[in-house]
C-alpha positions as CSV (number, residue, x, y, z in Angstrom):
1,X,-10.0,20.8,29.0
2,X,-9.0,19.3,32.6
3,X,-6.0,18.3,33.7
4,X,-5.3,14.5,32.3
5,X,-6.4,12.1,35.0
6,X,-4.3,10.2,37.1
7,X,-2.6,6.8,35.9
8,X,-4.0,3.9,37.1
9,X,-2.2,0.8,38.7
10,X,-2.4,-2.4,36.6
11,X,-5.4,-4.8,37.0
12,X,-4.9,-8.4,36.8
13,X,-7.9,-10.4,34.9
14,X,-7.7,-14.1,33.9
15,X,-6.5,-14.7,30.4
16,X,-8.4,-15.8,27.5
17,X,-11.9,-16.2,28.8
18,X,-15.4,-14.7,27.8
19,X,-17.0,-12.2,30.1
20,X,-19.8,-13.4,31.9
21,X,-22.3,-10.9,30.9
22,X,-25.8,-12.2,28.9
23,X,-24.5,-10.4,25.8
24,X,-21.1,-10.0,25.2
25,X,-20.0,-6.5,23.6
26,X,-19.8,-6.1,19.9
27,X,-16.4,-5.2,19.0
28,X,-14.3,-3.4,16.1
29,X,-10.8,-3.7,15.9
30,X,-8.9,-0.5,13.7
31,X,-5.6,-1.6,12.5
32,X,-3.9,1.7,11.7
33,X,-1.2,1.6,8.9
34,X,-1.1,4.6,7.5
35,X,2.5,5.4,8.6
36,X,5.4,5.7,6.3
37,X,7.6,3.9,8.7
38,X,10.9,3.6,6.9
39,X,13.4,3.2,9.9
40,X,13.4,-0.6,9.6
41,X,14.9,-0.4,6.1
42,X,13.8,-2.8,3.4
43,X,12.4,0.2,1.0
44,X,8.8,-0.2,1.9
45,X,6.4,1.0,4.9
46,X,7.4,-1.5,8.1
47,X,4.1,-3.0,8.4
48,X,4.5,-4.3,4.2
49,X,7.5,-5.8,5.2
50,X,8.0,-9.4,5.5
51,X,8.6,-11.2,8.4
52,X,9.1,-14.6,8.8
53,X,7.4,-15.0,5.0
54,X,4.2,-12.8,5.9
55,X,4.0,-9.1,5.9
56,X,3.4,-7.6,9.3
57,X,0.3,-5.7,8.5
58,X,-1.3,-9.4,7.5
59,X,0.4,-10.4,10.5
60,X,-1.6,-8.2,12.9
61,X,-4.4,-8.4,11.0
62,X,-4.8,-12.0,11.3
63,X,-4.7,-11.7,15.4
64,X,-8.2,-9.9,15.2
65,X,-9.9,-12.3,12.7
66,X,-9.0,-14.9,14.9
67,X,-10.1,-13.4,17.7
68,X,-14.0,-15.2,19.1
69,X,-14.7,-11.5,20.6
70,X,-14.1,-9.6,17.8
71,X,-16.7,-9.3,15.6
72,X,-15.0,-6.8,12.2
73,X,-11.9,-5.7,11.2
74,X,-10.6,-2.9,9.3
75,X,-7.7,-1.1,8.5
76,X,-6.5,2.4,7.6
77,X,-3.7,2.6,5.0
78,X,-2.0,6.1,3.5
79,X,-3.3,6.3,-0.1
80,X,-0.4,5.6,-1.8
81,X,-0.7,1.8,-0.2
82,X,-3.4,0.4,-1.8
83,X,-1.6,-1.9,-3.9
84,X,0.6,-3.5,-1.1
85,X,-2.5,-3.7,1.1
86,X,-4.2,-5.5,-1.5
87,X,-1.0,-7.9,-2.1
88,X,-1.1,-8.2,2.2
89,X,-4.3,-8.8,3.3
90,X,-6.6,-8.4,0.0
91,X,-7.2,-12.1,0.4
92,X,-9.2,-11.8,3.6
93,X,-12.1,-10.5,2.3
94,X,-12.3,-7.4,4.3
95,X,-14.5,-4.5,4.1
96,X,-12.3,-1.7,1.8
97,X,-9.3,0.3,3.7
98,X,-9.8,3.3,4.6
99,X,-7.7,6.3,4.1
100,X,-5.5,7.9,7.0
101,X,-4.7,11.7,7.5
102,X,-1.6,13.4,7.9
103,X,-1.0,12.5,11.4
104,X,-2.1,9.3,13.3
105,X,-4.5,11.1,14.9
106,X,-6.6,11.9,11.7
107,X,-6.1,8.8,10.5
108,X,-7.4,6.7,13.5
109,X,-10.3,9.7,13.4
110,X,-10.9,8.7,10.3
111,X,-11.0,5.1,11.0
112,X,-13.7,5.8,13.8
113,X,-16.1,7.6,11.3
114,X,-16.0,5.1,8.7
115,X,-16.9,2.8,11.4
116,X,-19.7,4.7,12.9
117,X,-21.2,4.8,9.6
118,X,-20.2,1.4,7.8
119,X,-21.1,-0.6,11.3
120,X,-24.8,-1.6,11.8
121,X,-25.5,-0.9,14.7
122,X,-22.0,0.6,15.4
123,X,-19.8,-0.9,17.5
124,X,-20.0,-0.9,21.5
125,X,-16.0,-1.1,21.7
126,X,-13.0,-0.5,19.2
127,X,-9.6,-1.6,19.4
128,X,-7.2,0.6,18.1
129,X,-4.3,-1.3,17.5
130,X,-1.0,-0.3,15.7
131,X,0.0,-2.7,12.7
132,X,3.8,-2.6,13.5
133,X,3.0,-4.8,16.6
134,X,2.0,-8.3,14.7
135,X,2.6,-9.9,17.5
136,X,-0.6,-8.9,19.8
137,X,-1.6,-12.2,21.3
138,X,-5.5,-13.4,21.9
139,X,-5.0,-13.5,25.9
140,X,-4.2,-9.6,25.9
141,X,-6.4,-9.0,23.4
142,X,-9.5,-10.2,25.8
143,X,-7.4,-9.0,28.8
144,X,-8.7,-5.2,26.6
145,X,-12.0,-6.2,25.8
146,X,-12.8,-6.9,29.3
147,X,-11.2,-4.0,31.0
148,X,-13.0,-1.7,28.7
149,X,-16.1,-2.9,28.8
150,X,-15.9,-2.7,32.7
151,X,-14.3,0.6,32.9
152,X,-14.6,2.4,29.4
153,X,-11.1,2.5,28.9
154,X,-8.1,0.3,28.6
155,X,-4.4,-0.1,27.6
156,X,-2.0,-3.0,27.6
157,X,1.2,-1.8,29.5
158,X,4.4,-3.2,30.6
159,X,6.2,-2.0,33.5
160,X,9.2,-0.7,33.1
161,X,12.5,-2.9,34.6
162,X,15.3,-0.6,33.3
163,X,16.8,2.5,34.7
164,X,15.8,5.7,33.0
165,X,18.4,8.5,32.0
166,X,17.8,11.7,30.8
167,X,20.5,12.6,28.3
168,X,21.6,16.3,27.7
169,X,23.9,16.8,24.1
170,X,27.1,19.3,24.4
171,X,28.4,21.4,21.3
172,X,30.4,18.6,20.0
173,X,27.9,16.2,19.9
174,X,28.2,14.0,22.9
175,X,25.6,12.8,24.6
176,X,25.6,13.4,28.7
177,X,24.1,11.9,31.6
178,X,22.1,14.6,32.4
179,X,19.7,13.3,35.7
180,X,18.7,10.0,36.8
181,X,14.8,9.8,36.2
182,X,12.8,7.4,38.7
183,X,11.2,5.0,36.7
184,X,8.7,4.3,39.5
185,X,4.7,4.1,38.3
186,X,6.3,4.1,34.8
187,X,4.9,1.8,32.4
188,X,5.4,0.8,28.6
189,X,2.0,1.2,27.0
190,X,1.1,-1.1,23.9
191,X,-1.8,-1.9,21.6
192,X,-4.6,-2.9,21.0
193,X,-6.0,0.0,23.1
194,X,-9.8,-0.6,23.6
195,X,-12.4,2.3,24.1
196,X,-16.1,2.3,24.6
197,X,-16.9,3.3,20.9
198,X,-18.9,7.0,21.7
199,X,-16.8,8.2,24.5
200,X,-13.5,8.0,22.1
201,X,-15.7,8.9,18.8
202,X,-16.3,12.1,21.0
203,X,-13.2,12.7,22.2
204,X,-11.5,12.7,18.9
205,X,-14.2,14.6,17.7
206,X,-13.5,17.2,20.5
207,X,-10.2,17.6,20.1
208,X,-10.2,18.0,16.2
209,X,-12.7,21.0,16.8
210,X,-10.2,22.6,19.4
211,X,-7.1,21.6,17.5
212,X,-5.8,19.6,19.9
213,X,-2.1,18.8,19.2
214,X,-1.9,14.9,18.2
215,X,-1.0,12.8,20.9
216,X,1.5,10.2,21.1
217,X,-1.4,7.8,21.3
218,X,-5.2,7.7,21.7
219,X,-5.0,6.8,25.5
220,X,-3.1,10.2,25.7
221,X,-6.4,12.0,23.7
222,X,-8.7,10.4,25.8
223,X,-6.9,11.4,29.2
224,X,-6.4,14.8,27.8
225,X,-10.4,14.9,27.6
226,X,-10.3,14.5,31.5
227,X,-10.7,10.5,31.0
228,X,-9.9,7.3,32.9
229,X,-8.0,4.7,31.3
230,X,-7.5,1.3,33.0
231,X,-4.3,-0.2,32.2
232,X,-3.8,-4.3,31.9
233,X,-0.8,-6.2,31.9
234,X,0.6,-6.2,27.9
235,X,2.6,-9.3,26.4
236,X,6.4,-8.7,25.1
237,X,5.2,-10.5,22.1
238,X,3.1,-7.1,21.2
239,X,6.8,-5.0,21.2
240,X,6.5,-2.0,18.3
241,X,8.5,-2.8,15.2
242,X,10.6,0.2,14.6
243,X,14.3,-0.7,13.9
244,X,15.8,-3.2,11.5
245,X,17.2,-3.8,14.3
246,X,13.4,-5.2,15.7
247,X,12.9,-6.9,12.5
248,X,16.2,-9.1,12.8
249,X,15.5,-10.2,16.5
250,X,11.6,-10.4,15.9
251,X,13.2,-13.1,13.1
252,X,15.6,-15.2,15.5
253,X,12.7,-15.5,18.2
254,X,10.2,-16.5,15.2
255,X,13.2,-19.0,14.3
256,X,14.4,-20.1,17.5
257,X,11.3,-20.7,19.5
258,X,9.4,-22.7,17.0
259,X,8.9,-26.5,16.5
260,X,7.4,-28.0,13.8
261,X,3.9,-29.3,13.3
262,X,2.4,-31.6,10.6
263,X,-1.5,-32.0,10.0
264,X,-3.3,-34.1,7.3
265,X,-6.8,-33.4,5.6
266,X,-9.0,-35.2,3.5
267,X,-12.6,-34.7,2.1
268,X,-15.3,-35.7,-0.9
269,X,-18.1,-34.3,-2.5
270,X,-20.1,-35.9,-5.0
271,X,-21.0,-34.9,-8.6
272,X,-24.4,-33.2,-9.2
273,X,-26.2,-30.9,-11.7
274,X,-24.3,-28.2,-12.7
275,X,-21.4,-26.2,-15.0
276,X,-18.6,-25.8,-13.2
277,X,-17.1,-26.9,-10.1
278,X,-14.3,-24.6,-7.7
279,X,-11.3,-26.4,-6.9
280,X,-8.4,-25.0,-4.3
281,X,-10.2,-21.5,-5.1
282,X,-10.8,-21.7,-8.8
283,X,-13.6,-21.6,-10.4
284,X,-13.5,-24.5,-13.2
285,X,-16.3,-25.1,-16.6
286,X,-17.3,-28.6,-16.2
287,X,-20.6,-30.6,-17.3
288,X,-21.7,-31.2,-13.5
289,X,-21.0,-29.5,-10.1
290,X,-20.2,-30.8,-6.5
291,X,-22.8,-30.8,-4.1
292,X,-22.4,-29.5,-0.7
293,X,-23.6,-27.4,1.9
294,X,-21.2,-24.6,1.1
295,X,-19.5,-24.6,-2.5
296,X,-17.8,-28.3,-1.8
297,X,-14.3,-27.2,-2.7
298,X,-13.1,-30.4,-1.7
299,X,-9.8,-29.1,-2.1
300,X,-9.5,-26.1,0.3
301,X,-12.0,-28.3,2.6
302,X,-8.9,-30.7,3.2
303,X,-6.3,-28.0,3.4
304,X,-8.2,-25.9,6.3
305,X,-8.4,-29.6,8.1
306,X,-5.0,-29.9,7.8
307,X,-4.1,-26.4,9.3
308,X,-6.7,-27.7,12.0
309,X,-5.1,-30.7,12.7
310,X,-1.5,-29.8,13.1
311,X,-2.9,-26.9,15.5
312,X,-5.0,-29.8,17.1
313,X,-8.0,-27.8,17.2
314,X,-10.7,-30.0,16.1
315,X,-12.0,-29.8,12.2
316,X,-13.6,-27.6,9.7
317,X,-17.2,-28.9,10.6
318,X,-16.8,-27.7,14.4
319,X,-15.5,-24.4,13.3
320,X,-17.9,-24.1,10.4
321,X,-21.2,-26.3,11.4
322,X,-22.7,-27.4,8.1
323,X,-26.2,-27.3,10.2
324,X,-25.5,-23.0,10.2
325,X,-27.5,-21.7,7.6
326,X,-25.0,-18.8,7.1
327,X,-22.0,-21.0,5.4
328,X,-24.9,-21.9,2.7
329,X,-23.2,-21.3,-0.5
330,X,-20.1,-19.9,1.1
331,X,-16.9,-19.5,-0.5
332,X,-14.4,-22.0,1.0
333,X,-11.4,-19.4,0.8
334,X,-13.2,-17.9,4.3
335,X,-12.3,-21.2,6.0
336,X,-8.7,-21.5,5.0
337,X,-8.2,-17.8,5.9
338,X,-10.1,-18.8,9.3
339,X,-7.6,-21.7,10.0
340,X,-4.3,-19.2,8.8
341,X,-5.6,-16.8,11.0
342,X,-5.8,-19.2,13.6
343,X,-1.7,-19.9,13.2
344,X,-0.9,-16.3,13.5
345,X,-3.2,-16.0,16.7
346,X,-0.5,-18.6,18.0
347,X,2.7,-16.3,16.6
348,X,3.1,-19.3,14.0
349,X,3.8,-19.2,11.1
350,X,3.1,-21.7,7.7
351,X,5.9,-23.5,6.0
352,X,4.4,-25.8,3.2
353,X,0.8,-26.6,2.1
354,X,0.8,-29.5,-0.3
355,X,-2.8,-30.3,-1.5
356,X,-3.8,-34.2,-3.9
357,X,-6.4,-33.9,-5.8
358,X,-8.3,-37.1,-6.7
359,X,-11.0,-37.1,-10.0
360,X,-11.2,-38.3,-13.2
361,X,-12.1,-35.0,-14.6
362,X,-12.1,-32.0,-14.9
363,X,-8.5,-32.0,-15.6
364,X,-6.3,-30.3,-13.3
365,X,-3.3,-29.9,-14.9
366,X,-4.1,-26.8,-17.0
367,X,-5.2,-24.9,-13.9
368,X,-2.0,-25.7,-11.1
369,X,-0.4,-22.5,-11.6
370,X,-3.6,-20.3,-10.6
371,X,-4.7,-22.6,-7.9
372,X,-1.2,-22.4,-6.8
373,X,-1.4,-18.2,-6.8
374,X,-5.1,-18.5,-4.9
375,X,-3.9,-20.4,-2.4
376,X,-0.7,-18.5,-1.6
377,X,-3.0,-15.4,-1.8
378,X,-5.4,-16.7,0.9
379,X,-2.8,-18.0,2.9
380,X,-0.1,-14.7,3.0
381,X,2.5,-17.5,1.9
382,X,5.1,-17.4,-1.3
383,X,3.1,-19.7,-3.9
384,X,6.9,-21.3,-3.8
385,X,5.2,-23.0,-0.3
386,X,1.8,-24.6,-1.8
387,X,2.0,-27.7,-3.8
388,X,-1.3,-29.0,-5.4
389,X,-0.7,-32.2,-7.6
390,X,-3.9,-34.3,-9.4
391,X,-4.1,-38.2,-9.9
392,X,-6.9,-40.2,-10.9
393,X,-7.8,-44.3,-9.5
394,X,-7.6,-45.2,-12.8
395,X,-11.5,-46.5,-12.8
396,X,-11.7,-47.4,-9.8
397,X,-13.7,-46.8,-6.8
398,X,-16.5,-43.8,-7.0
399,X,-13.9,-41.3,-8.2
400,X,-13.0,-43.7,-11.2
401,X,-17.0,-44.0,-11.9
402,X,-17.0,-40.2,-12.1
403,X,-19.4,-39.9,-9.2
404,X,-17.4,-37.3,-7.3
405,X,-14.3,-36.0,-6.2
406,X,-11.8,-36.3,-3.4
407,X,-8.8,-34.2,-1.7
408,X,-6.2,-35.4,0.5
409,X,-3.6,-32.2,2.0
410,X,-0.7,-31.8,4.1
411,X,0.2,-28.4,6.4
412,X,3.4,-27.9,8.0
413,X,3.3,-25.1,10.5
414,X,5.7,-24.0,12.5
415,X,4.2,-22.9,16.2
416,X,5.7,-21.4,19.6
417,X,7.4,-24.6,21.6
418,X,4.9,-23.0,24.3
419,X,2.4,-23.7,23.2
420,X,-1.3,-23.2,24.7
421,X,-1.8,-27.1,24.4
422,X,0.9,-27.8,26.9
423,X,-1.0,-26.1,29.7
424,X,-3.6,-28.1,29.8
């Protein structure tokens, strides 16, 4: 092997915007969470705990789906996770976890086969990204793309403002300044770190064969392989969660920097042949069906508008164009887990759903509970912050001639008081 290459200064690239290339890379984003990660208390794996109501892992998670660049996600999880994945993320429809090693390195190895033989055609770039930073947002995330693409390889870093100490320990236990280390050229690297997908296939493949010792991270295996890595400028919203400590101020800046936001949704479909209907996610026996492009759950059709419209970005038919032949049929639960993921792209967070249902059958009564659990599920919220309540129009209109059905839905979210709609 040759001597790790030199670090590279920061480069600056605009924030947020597409690259200008014909065809834009396809990308893979590898959420590692295979750790046991214990520090932070709480009796669970730090990227199952909650924060701010959602569990970091969905947290993290949910900055990749709604990311325009990236085009799958996946996850690798120790064995003995499976459950609290499932009660995480399980709701997002993702491909199956897959199974870390002993050491990080395995299990991002592991990760990288699974994708070069689940991914069709395989990726061109993956982001390896650690799921104890739920904060990673969507401006670094293409600041990564980009810079790998151009160069191969690239890391998010922040430079480093304190001084550095080196401490030495004496018999009795305290801790002495030992030398003052320059902190000059020094930089605090994050993640997601983005790799041209063969090159760090290769390299992990290399260093597996020579028994490499694991590195600290995969930037570290790749410049151990005698590779470049570009480093970009990170965000302090993508700070590791380690410490309880992290957890209690990652909480207050949740609390403290958000304001609240209200958006309203409404929608109808109308009756047509059929045996069942699906309402807020549940599949219902009835005489006739809805009619729509995808399966008309009027319900969850007026909840992802209402997630749209307190984020004031637009509705579900610009997001989801009912003229794309690929929503045909589609189960709605992909577009509410579309406009959450859109919330946690903005380090928001949900605070109530509250969802009216309007029909004069089927009843809707016997089946609250369960669209209450779906929704939570879908959402990552306690099902003690979704509402769904049914009336009828007592005869009236086309809802009281039982030609169809309507929804009307509330969101509150809360979002960062900075919020990208104030810069424009």
């Amino acid at each position: 092997m040759t001597e790790p290459a030199a670090k590279a200064s920061i480069a600056a690239f605009p924030d947020g915007s597409r690259d200008a290339a014909p065809m834009r890379p396809r990308v893979a984003a590898l959420v590692v969470a295979a750790g046991r990660g214990v520090r932070a208390g709480g009796g669970v794996p730090k990227q199952y705990r909650l924060l701010a109501g959602r569990a970091v892992l969905r947290r993290a998670v949910d900055a990749f789906l709604a990311h325009p660049e990236v085009d799958e996600v996946r996850c690798v999880i120790g064995a003995e996770d499976q459950e609290r994945y499932r009660s995480a993320v399980g709701a997002l429809g993702l491909a199956d976890p897959i199974l870390g090693g002993a050491t990080r390195q395995e299990s991002v190895f592991n990760g990288l086969k699974s994708l070069e033989k689940g991914m069709r055609p395989p990726p061109d770039l993956v982001l390896i990204h650690d799921a104890a930073r739920p904060g990673a947002p969507a401006a670094m995330i293409s600041r990564v793309i980009r810079a790998a693409s151009e160069a191969g390889a690239a890391v998010p870093a922040l430079a480093v403002a304190d001084t550095l100490k080196r401490g030495r320990a004496d018999a009795d236990g305290a801790l002495h300044v030992e030398e003052t280390a320059p902190r000059d050229d020094l930089y605090a690297v994050q993640t997601p770190q983005g790799f041209r997908f063969p090159d760090i296939l290769a390299a992990h493949r290399e260093a597996a064969l020579a028994g490499v010792a694991p590195a600290t991270d995969d930037a570290g295996l790749f410049e151990a392989m005698g590779k470049t890595v570009i480093l970009v400028p990170g965000a302090w919203e993508a700070q590791k969660l380690t410490t309880a400590e992290d957890f209690a101020r990652a909480e207050r800046l949740l609390a403290g920097a958000l304001e609240t936001r209200v958006g309203s949704g409404y929608d109808v479909h109308r009756f047509t042949a059929g045996d069942h209907v699906t309402l807020c996610g549940v599949r219902l026996a009835h005489d006739r069906g809805l009619a729509g492009h995808s399966d008309a759950d009027v319900g969850l059709h007026a909840l992802t508008d209402a997630i749209l419209g307190a984020l004031g970005d637009g509705d579900i038919g610009q997001h989801f164009p009912p003229s794309d032949p690929q929503w045909r049929g589609a189960d709605s639960s992909a577009f509410l887990a579309h406009a959450v993921g859109l919330v946690a792209a903005r380090g928001g967070a949900i605070r109530h759903l509250d969802v009216t249902l309007i029909c004069e059958a089927p009843k809707i009564g016997p089946h609250r509970e369960a669209m209450r659990r779906r929704i939570a599920e879908i959402a990552g919220v306690a099902t003690a912050r979704v509402s769904i309540k049914a009336t009828t129009t007592e005869g009236l209109g086309f809802t009281g001639r039982k030609e169809g059905a309507a929804a009307q839905a509330a969101a509150t979210l809360a979002l960062p008081s900075a919020d990208p709609c104030d810069d424009d």
